[in-house]
C-alpha positions as a printed Julia matrix, in Angstrom:
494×3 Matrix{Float64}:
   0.0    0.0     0.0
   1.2    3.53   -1.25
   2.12   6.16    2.03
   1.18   9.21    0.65
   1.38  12.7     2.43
   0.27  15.85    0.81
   1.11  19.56    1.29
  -0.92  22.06    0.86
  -0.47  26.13    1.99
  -1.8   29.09    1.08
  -0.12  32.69    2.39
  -2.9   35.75    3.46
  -2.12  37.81    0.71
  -3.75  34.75   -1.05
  -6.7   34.76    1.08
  -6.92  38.76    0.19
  -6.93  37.17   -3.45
  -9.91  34.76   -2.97
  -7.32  31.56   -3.29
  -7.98  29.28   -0.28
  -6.79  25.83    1.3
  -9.78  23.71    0.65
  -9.37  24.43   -3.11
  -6.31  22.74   -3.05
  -7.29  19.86   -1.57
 -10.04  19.26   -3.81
  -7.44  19.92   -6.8
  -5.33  17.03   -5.08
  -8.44  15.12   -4.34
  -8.97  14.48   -7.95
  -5.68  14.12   -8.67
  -5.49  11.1    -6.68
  -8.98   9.62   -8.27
  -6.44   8.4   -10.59
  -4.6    6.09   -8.5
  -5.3    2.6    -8.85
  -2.77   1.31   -6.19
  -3.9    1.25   -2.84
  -2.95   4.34   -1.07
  -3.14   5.98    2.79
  -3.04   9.8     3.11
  -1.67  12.34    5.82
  -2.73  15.81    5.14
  -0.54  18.63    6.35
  -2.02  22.27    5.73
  -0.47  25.46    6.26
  -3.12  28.17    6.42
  -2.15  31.92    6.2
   0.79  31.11    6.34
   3.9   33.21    4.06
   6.23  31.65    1.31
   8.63  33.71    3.15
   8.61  31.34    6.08
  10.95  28.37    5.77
   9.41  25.0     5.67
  10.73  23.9     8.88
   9.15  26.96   10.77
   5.29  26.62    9.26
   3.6   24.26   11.41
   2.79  21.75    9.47
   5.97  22.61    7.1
   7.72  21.21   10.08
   5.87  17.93   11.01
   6.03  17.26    7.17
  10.09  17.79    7.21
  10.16  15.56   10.19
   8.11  12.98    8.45
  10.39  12.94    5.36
  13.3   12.79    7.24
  11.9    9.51    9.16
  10.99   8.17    5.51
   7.05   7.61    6.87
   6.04   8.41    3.34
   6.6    7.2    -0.6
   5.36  10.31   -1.81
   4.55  13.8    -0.94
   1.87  15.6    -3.23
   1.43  19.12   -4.11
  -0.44  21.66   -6.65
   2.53  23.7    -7.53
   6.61  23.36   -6.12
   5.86  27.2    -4.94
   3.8   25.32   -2.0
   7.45  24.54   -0.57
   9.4   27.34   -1.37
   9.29  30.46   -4.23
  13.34  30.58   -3.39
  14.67  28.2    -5.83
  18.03  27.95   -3.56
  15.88  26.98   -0.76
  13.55  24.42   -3.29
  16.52  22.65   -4.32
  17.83  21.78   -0.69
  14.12  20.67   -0.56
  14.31  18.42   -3.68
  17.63  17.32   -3.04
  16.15  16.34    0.9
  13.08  14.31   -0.87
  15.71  12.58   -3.09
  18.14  11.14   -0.51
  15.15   9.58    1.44
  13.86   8.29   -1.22
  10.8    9.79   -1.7
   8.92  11.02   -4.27
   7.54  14.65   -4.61
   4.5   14.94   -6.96
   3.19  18.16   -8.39
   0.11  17.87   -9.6
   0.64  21.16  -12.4
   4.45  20.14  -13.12
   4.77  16.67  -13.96
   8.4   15.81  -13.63
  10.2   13.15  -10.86
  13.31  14.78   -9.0
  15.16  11.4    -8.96
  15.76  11.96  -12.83
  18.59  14.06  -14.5
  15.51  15.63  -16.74
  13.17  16.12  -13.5
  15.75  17.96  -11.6
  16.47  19.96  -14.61
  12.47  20.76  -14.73
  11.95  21.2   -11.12
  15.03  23.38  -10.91
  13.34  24.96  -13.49
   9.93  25.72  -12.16
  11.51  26.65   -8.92
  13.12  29.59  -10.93
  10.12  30.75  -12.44
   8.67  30.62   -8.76
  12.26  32.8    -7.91
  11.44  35.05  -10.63
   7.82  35.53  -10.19
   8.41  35.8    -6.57
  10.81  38.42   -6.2
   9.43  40.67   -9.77
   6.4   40.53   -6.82
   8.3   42.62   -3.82
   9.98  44.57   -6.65
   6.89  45.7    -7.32
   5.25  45.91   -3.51
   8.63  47.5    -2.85
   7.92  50.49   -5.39
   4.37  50.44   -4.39
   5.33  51.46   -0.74
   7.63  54.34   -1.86
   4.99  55.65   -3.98
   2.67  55.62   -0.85
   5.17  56.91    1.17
   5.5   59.96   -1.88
   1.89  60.42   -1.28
   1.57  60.14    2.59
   0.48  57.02    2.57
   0.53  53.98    5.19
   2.54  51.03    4.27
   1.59  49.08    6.84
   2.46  47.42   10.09
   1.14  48.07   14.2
  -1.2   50.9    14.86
   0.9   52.91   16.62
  -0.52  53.39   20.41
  -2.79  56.56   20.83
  -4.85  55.23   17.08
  -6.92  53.19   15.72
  -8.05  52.4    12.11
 -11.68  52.94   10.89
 -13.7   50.91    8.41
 -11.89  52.85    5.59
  -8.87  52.29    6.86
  -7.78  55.78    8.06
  -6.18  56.86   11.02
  -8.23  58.07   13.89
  -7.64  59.25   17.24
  -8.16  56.29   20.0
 -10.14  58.12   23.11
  -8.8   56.09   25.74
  -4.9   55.84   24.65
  -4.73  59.13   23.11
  -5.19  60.38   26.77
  -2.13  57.91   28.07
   0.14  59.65   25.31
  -1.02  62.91   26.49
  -0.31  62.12   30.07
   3.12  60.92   29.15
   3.93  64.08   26.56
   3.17  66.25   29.51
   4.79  64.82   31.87
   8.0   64.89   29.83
   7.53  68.59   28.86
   7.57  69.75   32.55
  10.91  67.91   32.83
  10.14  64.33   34.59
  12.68  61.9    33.23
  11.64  58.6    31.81
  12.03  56.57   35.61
   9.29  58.97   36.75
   6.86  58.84   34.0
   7.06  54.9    34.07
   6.76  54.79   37.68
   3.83  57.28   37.37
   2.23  55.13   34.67
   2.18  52.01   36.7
   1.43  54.24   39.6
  -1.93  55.15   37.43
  -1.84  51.29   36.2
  -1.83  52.04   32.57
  -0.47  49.31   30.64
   2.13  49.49   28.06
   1.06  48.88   23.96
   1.96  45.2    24.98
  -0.09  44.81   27.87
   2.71  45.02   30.25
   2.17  46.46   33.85
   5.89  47.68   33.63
   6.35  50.14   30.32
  10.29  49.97   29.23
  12.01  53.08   28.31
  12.78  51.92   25.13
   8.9   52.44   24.34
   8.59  55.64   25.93
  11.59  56.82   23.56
  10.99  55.3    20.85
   7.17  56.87   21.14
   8.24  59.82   21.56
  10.67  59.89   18.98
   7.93  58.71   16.51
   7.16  61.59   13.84
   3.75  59.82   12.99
   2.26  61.63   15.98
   3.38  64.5    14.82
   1.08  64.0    11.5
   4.3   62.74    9.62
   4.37  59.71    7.72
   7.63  57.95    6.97
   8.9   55.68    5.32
  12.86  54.87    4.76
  14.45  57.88    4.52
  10.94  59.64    3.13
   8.98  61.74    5.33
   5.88  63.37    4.43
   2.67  64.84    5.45
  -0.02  62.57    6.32
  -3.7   63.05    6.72
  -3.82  61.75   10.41
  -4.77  64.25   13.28
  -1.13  64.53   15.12
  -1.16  64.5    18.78
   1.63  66.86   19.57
   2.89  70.0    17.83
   6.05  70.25   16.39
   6.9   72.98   19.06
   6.56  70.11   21.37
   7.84  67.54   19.67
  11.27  69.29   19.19
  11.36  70.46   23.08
  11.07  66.92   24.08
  13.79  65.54   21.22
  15.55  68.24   22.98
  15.1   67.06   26.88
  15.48  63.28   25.26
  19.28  64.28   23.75
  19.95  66.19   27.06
  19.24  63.36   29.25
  21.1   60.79   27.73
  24.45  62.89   27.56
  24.58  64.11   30.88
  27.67  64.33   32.57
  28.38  64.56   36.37
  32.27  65.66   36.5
  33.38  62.9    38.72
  33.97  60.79   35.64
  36.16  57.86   37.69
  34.13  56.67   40.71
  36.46  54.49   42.28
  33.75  51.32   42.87
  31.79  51.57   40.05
  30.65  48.3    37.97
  32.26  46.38   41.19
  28.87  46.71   43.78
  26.59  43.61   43.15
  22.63  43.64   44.36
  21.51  40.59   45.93
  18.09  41.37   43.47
  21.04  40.57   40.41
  21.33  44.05   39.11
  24.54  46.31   39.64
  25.14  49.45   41.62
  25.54  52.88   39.64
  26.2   56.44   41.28
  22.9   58.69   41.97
  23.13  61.93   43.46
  20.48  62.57   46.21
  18.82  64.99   47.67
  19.11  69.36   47.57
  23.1   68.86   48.08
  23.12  66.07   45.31
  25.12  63.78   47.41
  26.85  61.26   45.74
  25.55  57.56   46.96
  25.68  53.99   44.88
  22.42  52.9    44.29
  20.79  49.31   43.27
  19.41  50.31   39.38
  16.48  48.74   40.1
  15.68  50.88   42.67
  14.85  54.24   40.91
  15.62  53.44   37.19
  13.21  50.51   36.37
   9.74  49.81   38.49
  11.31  46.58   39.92
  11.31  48.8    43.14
  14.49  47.44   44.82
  14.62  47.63   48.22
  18.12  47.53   49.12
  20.06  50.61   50.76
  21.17  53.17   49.28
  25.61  53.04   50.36
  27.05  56.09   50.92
  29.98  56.37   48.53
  32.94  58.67   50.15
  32.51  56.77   53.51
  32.29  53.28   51.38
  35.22  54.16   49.31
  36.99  55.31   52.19
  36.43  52.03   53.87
  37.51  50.23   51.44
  40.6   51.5    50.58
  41.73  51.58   54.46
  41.24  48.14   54.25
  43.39  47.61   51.29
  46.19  49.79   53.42
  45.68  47.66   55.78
  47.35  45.02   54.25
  50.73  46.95   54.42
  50.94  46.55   57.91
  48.94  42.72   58.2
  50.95  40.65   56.49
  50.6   37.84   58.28
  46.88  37.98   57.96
  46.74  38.31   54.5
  49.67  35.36   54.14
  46.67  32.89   56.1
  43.68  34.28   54.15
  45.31  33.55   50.97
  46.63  30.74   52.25
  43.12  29.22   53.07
  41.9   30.99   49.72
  44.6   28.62   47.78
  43.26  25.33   49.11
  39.74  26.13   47.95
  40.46  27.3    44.81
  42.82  23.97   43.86
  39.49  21.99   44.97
  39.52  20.0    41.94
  34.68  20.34   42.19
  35.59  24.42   41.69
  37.18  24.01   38.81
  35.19  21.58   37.29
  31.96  23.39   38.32
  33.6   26.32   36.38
  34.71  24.21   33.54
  31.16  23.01   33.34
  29.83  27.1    33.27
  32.23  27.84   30.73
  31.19  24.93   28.35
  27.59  25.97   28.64
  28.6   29.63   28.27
  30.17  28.65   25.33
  27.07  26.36   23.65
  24.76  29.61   24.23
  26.89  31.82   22.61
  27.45  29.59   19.25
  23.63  28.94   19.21
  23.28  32.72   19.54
  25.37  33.28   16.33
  24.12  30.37   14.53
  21.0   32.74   14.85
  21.92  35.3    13.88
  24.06  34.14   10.5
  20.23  32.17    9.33
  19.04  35.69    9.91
  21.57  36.84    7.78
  20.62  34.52    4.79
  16.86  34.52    5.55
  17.07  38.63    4.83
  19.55  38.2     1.68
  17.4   35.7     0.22
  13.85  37.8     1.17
  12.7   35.42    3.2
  11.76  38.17    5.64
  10.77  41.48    5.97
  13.06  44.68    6.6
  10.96  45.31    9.56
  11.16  41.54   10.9
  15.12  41.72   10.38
  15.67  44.45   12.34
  13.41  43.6    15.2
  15.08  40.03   15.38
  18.55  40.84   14.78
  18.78  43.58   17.15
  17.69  41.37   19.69
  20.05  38.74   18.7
  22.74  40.98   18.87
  21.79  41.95   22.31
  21.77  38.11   23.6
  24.97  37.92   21.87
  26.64  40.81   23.35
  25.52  39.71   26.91
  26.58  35.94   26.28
  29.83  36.95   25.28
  30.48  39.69   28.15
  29.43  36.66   30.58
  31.54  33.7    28.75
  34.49  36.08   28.66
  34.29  36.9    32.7
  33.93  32.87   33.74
  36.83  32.34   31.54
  38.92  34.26   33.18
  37.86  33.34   36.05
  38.45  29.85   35.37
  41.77  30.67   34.31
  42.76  32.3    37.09
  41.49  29.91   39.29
  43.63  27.05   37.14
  46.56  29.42   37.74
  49.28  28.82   40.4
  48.95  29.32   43.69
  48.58  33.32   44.45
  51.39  35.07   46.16
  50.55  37.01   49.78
  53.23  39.28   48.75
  51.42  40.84   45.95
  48.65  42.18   48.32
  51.43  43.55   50.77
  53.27  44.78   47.9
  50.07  46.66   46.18
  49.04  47.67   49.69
  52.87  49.5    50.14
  52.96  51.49   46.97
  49.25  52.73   47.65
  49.73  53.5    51.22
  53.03  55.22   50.75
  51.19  57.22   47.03
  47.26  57.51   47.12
  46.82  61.23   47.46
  49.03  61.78   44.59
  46.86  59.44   42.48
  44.82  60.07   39.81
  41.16  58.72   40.35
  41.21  56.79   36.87
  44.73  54.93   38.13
  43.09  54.6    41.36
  40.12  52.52   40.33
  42.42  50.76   37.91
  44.5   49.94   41.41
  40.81  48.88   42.86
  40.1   46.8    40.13
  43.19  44.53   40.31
  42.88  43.67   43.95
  38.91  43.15   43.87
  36.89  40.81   41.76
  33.8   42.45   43.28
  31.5   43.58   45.77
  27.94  41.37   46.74
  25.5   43.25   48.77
  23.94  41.39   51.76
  21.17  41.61   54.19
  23.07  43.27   57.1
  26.73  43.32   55.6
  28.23  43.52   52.41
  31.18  41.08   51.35
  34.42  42.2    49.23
  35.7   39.29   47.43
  39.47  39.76   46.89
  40.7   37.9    43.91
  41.77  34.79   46.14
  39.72  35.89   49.73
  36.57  37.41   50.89
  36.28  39.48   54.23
  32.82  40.8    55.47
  32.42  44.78   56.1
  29.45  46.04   58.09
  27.81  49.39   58.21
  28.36  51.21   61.36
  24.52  53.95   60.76
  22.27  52.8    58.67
  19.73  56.25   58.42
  17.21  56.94   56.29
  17.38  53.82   54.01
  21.63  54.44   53.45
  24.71  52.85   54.75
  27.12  54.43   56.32
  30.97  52.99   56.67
  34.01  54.09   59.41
């Protein structure tokens, strides 16, 4: 008995068109009348869904793949080879996948059998015309969309938030989220930055154009960096007029591009804190300098405590008395050197423990995997866009956040590697701790800040904040340092 499967899809620009599944499987319905060998059938259908999509992402498209792969079928049965793929680079890998499991693809409107010299000729032939056909197509939608864009016109994509569409498709102004944009222009104009207006909006519980409770500030920015609401359509590098009513005037618009530019290249003077990047939350996220109150004092603070609505509760640490602190400690050492000779002593034996390593080893490798999956990613992006398999729009979205995961994958796998390496290292020497300790005792007030926090850095891996204490992890040792006040939600150090 014949194992058949067929294949049938239809994309929603078809639909638009009046073309629609069940037509095709009444077209391969009849085909089949003319079978006179005993036959089973698995149907996999695809509905709404793009040519643009590769096989092995479509639903079905993928069970089917999986199928062929397993050799569950004899032969796989479609109207046209443009079911599979209109990229003839990406039909061949498809015909040449059929033909090495030894199955046979049918198309109903192009009679030829792949596992011939003259079929492959013909199917690599039809696949071009598909090619051809298919990309004449966004030639054409391509210079359809400038055009609109020439005229004002919308090429599609979301609403953006504060509109909605009417039943002849024009822009009109959306009562209830017009009113959130409103709230948020204002708020901006009388010169709240973008950790107050979130805070404010989830204060107000106003949800963000994805439903979140939490609005990011790359929304807010990117909102109110958006011409359309402005009345401008754009397009590429086309702007023009459009015949939407614009919620802010460009008097408005260009104050708050203005406050927007301001706030993100703010600078403080005290360009070389001496901790900074070292302080770790227990929440996960990193300490930054903030400057509080009427006398702007300077103070590390948890980010998640004023810059996101994660609402952090850990203390505030006053910097000049933490900095202090720690550097006393580090002079210290000048004077301690038999202390430091036993805590790196003790710090040697449990960092030879053969389970540290390996547990390190193990972080690495996995590090590692992550970061080659990550890039793997990103190169079928690559392709997928080159070949017009997707959208400009979809490209950028994706990659952008591929390159993001990337980024962060490789910051991470590059700090366990070193720290495995220096933990595979010899055994550290006490007299580099006394030795640092001497020159800085004997020359800190003659350093500059930058060479200072370079000094920091060298001795300290970092800093992890605690309940009641926080804990400086040396590079081979950790000691404990407590606040002496703790007053109106800060720390304060002796």
């Amino acid at each position: 008995m014949l194992r058949l499967a067929a294949y049938c899809r239809v994309s929603e620009e078809e639909q638009v068109r009046g073309e629609n599944i069940d037509a095709q499987k009444m077209e391969i319905a009849n085909y089949l009348k003319y079978y006179t060998e005993p036959y089973t059938i698995t149907w996999y259908l695809d509905d709404g869904i793009s040519s643009q999509t590769y096989l092995n992402e479509r639903p079905e498209g993928s069970k089917l793949m999986a199928a062929v792969m397993e050799e569950r079928y004899d032969q796989v049965i479609i109207q046209r080879v443009d079911r599979l793929a209109r990229d003839d680079l990406i039909a061949q890998v498809m015909y040449r996948l059929f033909k090495d499991h030894n199955i046979k693809l049918v198309s109903i409107h192009q009679n030829f059998d792949i596992n011939t010299p003259e079929g492959q000729l013909m199917a690599t032939t039809f696949s071009g015309f598909a090619s051809y056909e298919y990309h004449v197509m966004r030639e054409r939608l391509a210079a359809g969309r400038t055009k609109n864009a020439y005229k004002g016109k919308w090429n599609g994509g979301n609403v953006p938030y504060g509109y909605q569409r009417d039943d002849q498709g024009s822009f009109i102004v959306d009562p209830e989220t017009s009113q959130n944009y409103t709230l948020i222009k204002n708020l901006l104009l009388q010169g709240h930055g973008a950790g107050y207006v979130r805070a404010r909006l989830k204060e107000l519980g106003i949800l963000s154009p994805r439903g979140n409770p939490v609005w990011s500030k790359r929304t807010l920015i990117y909102m109110m960096r958006n011409p359309f609401y402005k009345g401008e359509m754009t397009y590429k590098d086309i702007r023009k007029k459009g015949n939407h009513p614009p919620l802010i005037t460009p008097e408005e618009y260009n104050q708050i591009q203005q406050l927007i530019n301001r706030r993100g290249h703010r600078g403080t003077g005290y360009p070389h804190h001496l901790l900074s990047g070292l302080i770790k939350c227990y929440c996960g996220k990193g300490f930054a300098i903030r400057y509080t109150g009427k006398n702007r004092v300077r103070r590390y603070c948890c980010q998640h405590k004023y810059e996101t609505a994660f609402n952090c509760q850990a203390p505030l640490l006053d910097s000049d008395s933490l900095e202090n602190s720690i550097v006393n400690i580090i002079i210290s050492f000048a004077s301690k050197p038999d202390a430091i000779q036993e805590a790196v002593g003790i710090a040697n034996q449990f960092s030879n423990m053969q389970s540290n390593i390996r547990t390190k080893m193990k972080r690495v490798a996995a590090l590692e995997r992550k970061l080659k999956g990550v890039q793997r990613l990103i190169r079928k992006k690559d392709e997928m866009y080159i070949a017009d398999i997707i959208s400009d729009v979809q490209y950028e979205e994706e990659i952008a956040s591929l390159y993001e995961q990337e980024k962060k994958l490789r910051e991470e796998y590059s700090t366990s590697k070193e720290q495995l390496d220096q933990t595979a290292q010899k055994k550290s020497d006490h007299k580099k701790y006394i030795k640092v300790a001497q020159s800085l005792k004997k020359h800190w007030p003659q350093i500059e800040s930058e060479a200072k926090q370079q000094a920091v850095r060298e001795l300290i891996a970092d800093i992890q904040m605690g309940k009641d204490q926080l804990v400086i992890n040396f590079r081979e040792f950790s000691l404990p340092l407590k606040p002496n006040l703790c007053s109106r939600g800060c720390w304060f150090f002796t």
